[in-house]
N, C-alpha and C positions, 0 to 999 in steps of 0.2 A: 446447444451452446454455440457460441460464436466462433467460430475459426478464426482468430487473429494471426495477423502476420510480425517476420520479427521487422523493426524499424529498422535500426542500424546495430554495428558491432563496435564497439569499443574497445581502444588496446586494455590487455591484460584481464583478456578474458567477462569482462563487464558486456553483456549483451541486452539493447534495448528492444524488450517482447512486447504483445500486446495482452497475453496473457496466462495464467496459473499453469497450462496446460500446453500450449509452446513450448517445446526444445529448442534450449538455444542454439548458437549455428554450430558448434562442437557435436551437436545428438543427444548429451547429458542434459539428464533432468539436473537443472537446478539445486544449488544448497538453499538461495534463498532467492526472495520474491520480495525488491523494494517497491514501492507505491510511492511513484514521484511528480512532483508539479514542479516543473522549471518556473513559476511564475514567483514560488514560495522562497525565501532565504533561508529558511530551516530546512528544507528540503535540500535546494540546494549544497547547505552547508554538510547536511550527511552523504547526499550523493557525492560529495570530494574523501569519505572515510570509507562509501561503500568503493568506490576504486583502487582505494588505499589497499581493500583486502583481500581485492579479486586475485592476488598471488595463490590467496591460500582458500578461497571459495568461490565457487560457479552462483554467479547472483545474475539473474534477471529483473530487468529496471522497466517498470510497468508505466506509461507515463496515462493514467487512469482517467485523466478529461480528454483525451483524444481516442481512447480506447477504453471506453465505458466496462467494468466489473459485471459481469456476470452475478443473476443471485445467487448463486451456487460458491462462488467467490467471496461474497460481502457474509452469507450465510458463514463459510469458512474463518472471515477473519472476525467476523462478532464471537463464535463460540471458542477458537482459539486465543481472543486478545486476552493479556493481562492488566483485567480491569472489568468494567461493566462494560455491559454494546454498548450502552449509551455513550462511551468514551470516544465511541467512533465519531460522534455526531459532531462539526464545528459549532459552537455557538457565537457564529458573526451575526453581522446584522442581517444577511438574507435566512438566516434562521430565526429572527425575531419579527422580519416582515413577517414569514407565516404562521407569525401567532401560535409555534406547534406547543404542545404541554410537553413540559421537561418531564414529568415524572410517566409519562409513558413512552419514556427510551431506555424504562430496563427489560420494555418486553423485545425479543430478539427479530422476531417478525415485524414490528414497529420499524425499530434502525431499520433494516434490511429495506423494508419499504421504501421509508423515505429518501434512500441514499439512491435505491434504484433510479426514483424520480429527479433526484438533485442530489448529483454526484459532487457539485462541487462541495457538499455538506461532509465530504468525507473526509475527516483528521488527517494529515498528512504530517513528519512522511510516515509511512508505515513500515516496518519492519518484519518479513514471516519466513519461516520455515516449512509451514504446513500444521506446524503441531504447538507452536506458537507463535503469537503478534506481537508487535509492539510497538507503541506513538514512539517517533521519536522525539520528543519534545522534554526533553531538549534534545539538539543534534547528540549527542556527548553519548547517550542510551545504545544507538544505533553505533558505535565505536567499538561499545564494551561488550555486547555482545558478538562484532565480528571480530575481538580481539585487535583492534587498533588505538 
């Protein structure tokens, strides 16, 4: 697996990792593991609730196109999300350039493949704990489970 390094540190506790397996710069394993694209507004928009609740939880903010997922990672967040892996998968247009078949993203080797290959395919933002995932789409999801 990849040894990622931590990015930066954020007041209040918000620390930006590269990945699942980083300590942030406190030494604690993490409460939770956000998967974030500054490029996205929904992302963004939760990344301002996952700060909101770094009082009360150690979250590490994965920024996942600069620091590609590990399959052991995508593995993780397909069999944990709440939903189908397929849920992982964006379906924009660089998903319909390659012509993929939708109905072969409930197999979890499928996702996990194709997200290895083109990470930007990958739902954001995401929300995990380890023992569950979840889109946040809308931001509002990502709230109510940090209790903000």
């Amino acid at each position: 697996e990849a040894q990622w390094r931590v990015n930066r540190v954020c007041q209040k506790g918000v620390a930006h990792v590269g990945a699942l397996n980083d300590p942030v710069p406190s030494g604690d394993v993490p409460s939770f593991w956000f998967f974030h694209n500054p490029m996205c507004s929904k992302s963004r928009e939760a990344l301002s609730m996952v700060e909101a609740a770094s009082a009360q939880h150690e979250i590490a903010v994965i920024r996942y196109l600069d620091e590609k997922p590990s399959r052991a990672d995508l593995v993780m967040l397909a069999t944990t999300l709440d939903g189908a892996p397929g849920d992982l998968v964006r379906r924009d247009p660089e998903f319909h350039e390659m012509r993929c078949d939708e109905s072969t993203l409930e197999d979890i080797d499928v996702v996990v493949d194709l997200l290895v290959r083109h990470p930007t395919l990958l739902q954001r933002p995401l929300l995990t704990d380890g023992s569950r995932t979840i889109i946040g789409r809308p931001p509002s999801r990502i709230g109510e489970v940090l209790g903000v």
